[in-house]
C-alpha positions in Angstrom: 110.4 122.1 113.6 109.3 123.4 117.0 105.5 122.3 118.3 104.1 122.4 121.3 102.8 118.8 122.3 101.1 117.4 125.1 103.0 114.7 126.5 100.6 113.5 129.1 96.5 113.8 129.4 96.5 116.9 131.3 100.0 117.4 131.8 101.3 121.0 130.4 102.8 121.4 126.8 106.3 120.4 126.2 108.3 121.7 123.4 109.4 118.6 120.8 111.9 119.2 118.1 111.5 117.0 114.9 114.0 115.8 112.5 114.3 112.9 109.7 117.7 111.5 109.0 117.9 110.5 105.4 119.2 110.6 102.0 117.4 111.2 99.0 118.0 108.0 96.8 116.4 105.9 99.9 112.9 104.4 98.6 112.2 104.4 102.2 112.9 107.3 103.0 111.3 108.7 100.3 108.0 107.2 101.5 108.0 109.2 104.6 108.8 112.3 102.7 105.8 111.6 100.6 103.5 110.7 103.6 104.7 114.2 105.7 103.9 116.3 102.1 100.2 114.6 102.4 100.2 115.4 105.9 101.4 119.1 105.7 104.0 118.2 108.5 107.7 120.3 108.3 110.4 118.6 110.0 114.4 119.5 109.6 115.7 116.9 106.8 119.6 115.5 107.5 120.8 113.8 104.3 123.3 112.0 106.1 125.0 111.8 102.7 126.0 115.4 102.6 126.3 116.3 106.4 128.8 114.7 108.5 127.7 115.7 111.5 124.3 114.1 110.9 125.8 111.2 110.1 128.1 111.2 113.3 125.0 111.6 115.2 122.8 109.2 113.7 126.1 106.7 114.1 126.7 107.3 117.6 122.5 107.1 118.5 122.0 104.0 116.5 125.1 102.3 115.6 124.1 101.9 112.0 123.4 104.7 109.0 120.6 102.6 108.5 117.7 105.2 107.0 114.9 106.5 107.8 115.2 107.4 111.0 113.0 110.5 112.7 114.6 112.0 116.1 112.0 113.3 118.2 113.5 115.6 120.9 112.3 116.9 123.9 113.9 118.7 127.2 113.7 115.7 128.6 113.5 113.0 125.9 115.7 112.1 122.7 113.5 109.8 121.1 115.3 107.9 117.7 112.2 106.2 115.5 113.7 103.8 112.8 111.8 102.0 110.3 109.4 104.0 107.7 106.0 102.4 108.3 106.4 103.2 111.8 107.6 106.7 111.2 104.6 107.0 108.6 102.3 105.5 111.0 103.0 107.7 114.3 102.9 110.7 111.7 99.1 110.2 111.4 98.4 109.8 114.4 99.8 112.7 115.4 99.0 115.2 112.4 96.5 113.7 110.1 93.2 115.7 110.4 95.4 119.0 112.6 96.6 122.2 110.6 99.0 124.7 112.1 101.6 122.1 112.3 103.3 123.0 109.1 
């Protein structure tokens, strides 16, 4: 998913890149699933199950396939978010009540 954020008050728009490591038997990660099908929010899903590099990646960033994990990505910034409720909680902040961001 590609949106344009602000990443400062008054700053110009920077491009941020989305994605949610996961895999689908996670109760956890299901969670934030269900909370980003509420929201209307479309973010690239790696099942680190079925796609070795995801998994690589997520292993080399964290040191752990622990899941969920949402990468937020940025020119400047590779962000790694573990933990569902804080995933779930910085979604609404940033989408609940916005439309266009699906």
């Amino acid at each position: 998913m590609r949106e344009e954020t602000e990443t400062e008050p008054g700053s110009r728009a920077e491009s941020e890149t989305l994605a949610l490591y996961f895999y689908p038997s996670c109760g956890f990660c299901r969670r934030v699933l269900q909370a980003m099908d509420e929201l209307g929010v479309e973010v690239e899903l790696r099942d680190i199950t079925r796609d070795r590099q995801a998994f690589q990646d997520l292993m080399a960033a964290r040191g752990r396939p622990t899941v969920p994990v949402l990468r937020r990505t940025t020119s400047s910034e590779d962000h790694w978010m573990p933990e569902s409720a804080d995933i779930i909680r910085w979604l609404r902040q940033r989408f609940a009540g916005k439309s266009g961001y699906t």
